[in-house]
N, C-alpha and C positions, 0 to 999 in steps of 0.2 A: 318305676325304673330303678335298677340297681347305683348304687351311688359310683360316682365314677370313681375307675382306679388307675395308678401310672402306665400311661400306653406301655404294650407291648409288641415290638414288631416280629411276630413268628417269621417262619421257614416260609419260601413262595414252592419250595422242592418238594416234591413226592417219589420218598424210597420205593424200591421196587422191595427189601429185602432188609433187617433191621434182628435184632434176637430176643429184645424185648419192644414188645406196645405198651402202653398203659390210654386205655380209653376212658377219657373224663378229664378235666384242666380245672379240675377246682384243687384248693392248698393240700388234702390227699394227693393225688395222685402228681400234682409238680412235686414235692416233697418226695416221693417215691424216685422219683423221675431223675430227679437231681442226686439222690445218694447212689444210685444205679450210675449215672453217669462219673460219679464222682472216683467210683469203682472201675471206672474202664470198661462197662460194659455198653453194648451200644442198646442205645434205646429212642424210641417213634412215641411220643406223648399229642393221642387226637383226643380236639374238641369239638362237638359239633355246633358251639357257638360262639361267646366270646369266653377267651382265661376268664375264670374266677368271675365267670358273669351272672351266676346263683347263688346258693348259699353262701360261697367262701368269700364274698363281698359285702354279703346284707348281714350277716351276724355280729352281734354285739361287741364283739375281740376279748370274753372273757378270758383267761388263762386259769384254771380256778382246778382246782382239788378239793375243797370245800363241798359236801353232800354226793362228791362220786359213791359211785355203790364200790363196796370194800373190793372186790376185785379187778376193778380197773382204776384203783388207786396207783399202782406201781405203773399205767402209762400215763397217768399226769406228772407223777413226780418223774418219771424221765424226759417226760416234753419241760417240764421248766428247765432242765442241765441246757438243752438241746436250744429252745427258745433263749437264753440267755449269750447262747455260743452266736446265735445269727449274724448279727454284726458282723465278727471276724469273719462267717464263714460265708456270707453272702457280701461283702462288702456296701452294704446297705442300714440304714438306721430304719428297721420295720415298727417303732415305734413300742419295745417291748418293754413295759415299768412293771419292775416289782414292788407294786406299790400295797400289794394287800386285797384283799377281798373280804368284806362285811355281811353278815345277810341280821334283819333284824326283824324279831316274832312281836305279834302285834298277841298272840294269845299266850296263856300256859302250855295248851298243847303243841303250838308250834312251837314253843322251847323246848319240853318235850322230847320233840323230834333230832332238833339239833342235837340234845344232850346225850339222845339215843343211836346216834349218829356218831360221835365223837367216842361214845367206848367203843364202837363198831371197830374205827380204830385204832386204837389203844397201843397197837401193837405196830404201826409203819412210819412210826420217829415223826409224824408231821408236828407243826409249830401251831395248828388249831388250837383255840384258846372260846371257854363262854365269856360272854359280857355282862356285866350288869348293866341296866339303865344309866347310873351315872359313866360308864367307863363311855359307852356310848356315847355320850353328850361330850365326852373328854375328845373323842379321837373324830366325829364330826358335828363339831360345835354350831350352833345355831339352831336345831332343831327343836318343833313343835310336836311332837309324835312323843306316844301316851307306849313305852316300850313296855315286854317283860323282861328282855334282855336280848343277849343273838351271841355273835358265832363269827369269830373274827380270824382269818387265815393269814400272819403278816407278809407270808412268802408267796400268794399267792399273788395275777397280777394280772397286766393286759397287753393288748397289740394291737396294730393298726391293719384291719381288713382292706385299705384300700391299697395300703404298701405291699404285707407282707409276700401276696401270690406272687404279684409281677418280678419282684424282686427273686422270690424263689425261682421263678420262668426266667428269668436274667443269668443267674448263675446257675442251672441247668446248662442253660444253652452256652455258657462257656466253655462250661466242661465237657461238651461235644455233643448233648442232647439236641434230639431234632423235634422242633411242638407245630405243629397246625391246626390253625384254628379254621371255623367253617367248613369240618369236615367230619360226618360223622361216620361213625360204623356201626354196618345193618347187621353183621352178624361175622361169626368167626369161618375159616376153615379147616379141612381136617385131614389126616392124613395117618392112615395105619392106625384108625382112633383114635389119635390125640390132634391136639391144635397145632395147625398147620403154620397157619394165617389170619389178619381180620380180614372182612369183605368190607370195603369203603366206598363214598359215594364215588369216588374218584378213581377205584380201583381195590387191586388184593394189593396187600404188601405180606408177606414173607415172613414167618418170627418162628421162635421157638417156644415162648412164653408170652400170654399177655395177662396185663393184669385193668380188671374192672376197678375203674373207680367213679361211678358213673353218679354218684350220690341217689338223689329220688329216681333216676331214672333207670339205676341198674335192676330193678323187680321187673321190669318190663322186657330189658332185653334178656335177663337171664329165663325169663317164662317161656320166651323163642326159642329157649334150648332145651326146656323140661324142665328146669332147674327153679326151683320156687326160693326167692329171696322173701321172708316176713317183715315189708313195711309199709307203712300209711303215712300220709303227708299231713301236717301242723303246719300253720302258717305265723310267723313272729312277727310283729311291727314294730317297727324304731324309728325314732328323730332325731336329725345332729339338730346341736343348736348353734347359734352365733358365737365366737368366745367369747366367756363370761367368767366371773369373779365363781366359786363354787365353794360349798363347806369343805372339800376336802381334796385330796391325790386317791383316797382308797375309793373302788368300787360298791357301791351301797346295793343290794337286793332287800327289796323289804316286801310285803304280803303281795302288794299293789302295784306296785313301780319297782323299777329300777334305772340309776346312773352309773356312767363312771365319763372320768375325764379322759378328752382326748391330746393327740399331741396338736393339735391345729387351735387349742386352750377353749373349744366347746366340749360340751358333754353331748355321750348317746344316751340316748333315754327310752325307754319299755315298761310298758305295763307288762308287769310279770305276773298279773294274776288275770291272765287273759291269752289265750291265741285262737286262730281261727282253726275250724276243723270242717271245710266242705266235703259233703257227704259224694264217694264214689261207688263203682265200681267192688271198688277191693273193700269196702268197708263190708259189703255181704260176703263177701270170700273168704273173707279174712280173720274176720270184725271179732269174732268171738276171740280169738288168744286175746282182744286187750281188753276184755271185761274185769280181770280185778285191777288194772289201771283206770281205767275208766270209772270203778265204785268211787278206786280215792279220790280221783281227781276229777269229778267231773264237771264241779265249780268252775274249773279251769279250761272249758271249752264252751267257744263260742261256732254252734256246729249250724251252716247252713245246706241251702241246698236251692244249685241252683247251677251259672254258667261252667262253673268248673268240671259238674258232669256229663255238660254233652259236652264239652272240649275234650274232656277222658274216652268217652265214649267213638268220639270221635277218628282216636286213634287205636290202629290196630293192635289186636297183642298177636298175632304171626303173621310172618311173612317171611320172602325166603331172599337171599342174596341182591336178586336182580328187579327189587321193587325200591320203591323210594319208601325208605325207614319212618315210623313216627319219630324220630328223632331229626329228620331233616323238615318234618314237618310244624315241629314246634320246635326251633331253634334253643330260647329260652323260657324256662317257665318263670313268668311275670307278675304275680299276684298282684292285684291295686290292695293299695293304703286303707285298711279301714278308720277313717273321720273318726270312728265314736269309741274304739280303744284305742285310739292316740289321745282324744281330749280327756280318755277317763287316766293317761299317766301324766299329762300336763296337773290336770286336777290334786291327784293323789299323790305328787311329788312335790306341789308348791306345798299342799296342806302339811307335809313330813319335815321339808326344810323351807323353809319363805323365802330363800337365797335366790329359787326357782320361778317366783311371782311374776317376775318380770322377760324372762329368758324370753330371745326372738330364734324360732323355729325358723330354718333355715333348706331342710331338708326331708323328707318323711319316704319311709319305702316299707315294702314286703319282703320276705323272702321261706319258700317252703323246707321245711325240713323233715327226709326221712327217719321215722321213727320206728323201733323193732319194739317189740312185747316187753322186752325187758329193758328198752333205752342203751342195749351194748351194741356195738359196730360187730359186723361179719367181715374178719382179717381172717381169710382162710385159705387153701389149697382145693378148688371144689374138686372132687374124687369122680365123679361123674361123667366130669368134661378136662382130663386129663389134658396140663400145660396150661389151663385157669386161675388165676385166683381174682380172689375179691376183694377189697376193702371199700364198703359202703356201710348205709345203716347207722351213722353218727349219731343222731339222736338229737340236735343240734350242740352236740359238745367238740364236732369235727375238727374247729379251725384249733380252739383250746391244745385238744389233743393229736394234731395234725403232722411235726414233729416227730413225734413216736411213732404213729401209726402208722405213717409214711416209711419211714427204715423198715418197722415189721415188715411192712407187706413186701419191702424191695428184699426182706431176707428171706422172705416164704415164695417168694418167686425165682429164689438163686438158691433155694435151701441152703441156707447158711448152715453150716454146723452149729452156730452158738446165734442164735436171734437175741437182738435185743432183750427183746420179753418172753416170757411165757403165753402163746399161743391160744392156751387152753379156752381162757373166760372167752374167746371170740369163733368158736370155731362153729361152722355151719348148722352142724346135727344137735348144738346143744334143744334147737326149735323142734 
């Protein structure tokens, strides 16, 4: 189960008639929802299960720029401006600390990497700094771990996934946004070739733009329309713990584990040198673009095979308006816990810090994340299906860069003259 987050009470109304949609209620697309609203423009935000009842609940709440690939550096350093604004502009404390982000190399060549990583950029003013072993031991003291050194971000930080969505759904729905949850949509409508409407369980509603924010589930419905979105699902596992005493406030990633502190004074915890990869469908379809991913990393997958395939298998990839959607059929996708990489970051985080030894697990869950070839989100205009756009494809960096990404895509859906960012690193055809 996803860890609980602050109720929220949607809309019981169903428009007939709205100028923007945004399908998907995870922190993309409320985020979207809410800067749209906040603009005056009227906009319909469906979920077809619960807000924030997938990824943008189970992810770790890093806030991090540290190891982005150089060109989507410039949307994390504008999700931190934006992340640090929330407070005032949600009237909510989402739990955001700039407390730092650490990652620490157990080999030469994982320093290495870091070291080859930080000229990468050399050139976008960040406050990334390498570590020595003893700096390390300075800034989280207690440690038993045999370092070469790491890679310490002090700007970098975190936030609370179980606050931050609702809270964005909160003030959406101030500003005149309408969100229904338990509702999904089977497919769009059209009109003079461009997008008319969505088709919902419930009915059409009426728009001039909608925008996809469906996370893993937008490859599915954008393949109902022709349109091939590139991604496969990883599965992440984390544990809150009880509050406890911890070495530090910074975020630690290191080969095997990872912590950081929460605001409720437990830590979430991850083995980061593990996720699950059950074998699909799309993995033949697809599989090949992430073979040089795959060379690097494939330490790092734990690839089974088994119930998730006929569950996939299970559901359709077409169909037309007036059938009941794989989306209403699998409300939320739910992954179980796997037991034996949760005990291997128990394991690998007492042996790092002993602070850990004792910690009482409180909590344990799943969550899937779509992944692209390249690990960039598709924020685009699709050309295709004229009055679309997308923003999916996070990579599990979404909630981080959720913020930014969110404004882009409500600027690429109003063409703004001046977006946020530059568009380019996310746009469909780079695939």
């Amino acid at each position: 189960m996803a860890p609980a987050i602050n109720p929220i009470q949607t809309s019981s109304d169903f428009p007939s008639t709205t100028t923007v949609v945004v399908i998907g209620g995870g922190i993309v697309g409320l985020t979207a929802a809410l800067t749209l609203a906040e603009r005056g423009i009227p906009v319909v935000l469906l979920e077809k299960g619960r807000i924030a009842g997938e990824q943008s609940s189970r992810n770790l709440g890093w806030v991090r720029k540290t190891s982005r690939a150089v060109r989507d550096v410039p949307m994390s350093v504008a999700s931190d401006r934006l992340w640090a604004d929330m407070p005032a502009r949600l009237g909510a404390d989402v739990g955001y600390r700039q407390a730092g982000i650490m990652f620490v190399a157990k080999t030469e060549s994982e320093m290495a990497a870091h070291e080859g990583w930080l000229g990468s950029v050399a050139d976008q003013g960040l406050d990334s700094r390498l570590l020595s072993p003893g700096e390390i031991d300075s800034l989280v003291p207690g440690g038993r771990g045999t370092w070469a050194g790491g890679i310490f971000t002090p700007s970098d930080g975190r936030a609370e996934p179980a606050l931050a969505s609702s809270a964005i759904a909160r003030a959406a729905m101030r500003h005149g946004a309408l969100i229904l949850d338990n509702c999904a949509v089977r497919t769009l409508s059209f009109s003079a070739g461009k997008v008319s409407g969505v088709v919902t369980e419930k009915g059409e509603i009426r728009c001039d733009q909608v925008l996809l924010a469906g996370g893993l589930w937008s490859r599915r419905f954008l393949g109902n329309l022709g349109v091939e979105l590139p991604t496969l699902p990883l599965i992440c596992h984390a544990i809150r713990t009880a509050p406890m005493e911890g070495p530090t406030d910074i975020a630690v990633g290191g080969p095997d584990f990872s912590f950081r502190k929460r605001l409720d004074g437990g830590f979430t915890i991850a083995q980061r040198g593990a996720v699950g990869a059950p074998l699909l469908l799309d993995h033949l379809l697809i599989g090949t673009r992430y073979l040089p991913v795959l060379r690097s990393q494939r330490g790092l997958l734990r690839i089974s095979l088994g119930k998730a395939l006929w569950q996939d298998l299970m559901l359709a990839r077409r169909w037309k308006g007036g059938d009941v959607s794989p989306f209403e059929k699998m409300r939320v996708m739910d992954p179980p816990a796997d037991a034996t990489i949760n005990a291997e970051a128990l394991r690998n985080i007492a042996a790092a810090w002993p602070a850990f030894a004792n910690l009482v697990v409180e909590e344990v869950w799943a969550g899937s994340m779509d992944i692209t070839p390249d690990s960039l989100p598709v924020i685009d205009a699709i050309t295709k299906v004229p009055g679309l756009t997308v923003a999916s494809g996070f990579s599990g960096h979404g909630f981080g860069t959720a913020p930014a990404a969110g404004q882009l895509a409500a600027d690429l859906v109003t063409a703004a003259a001046t977006p946020l960012l530059d568009p380019a690193p996310y746009r469909l055809d780079r695939f």
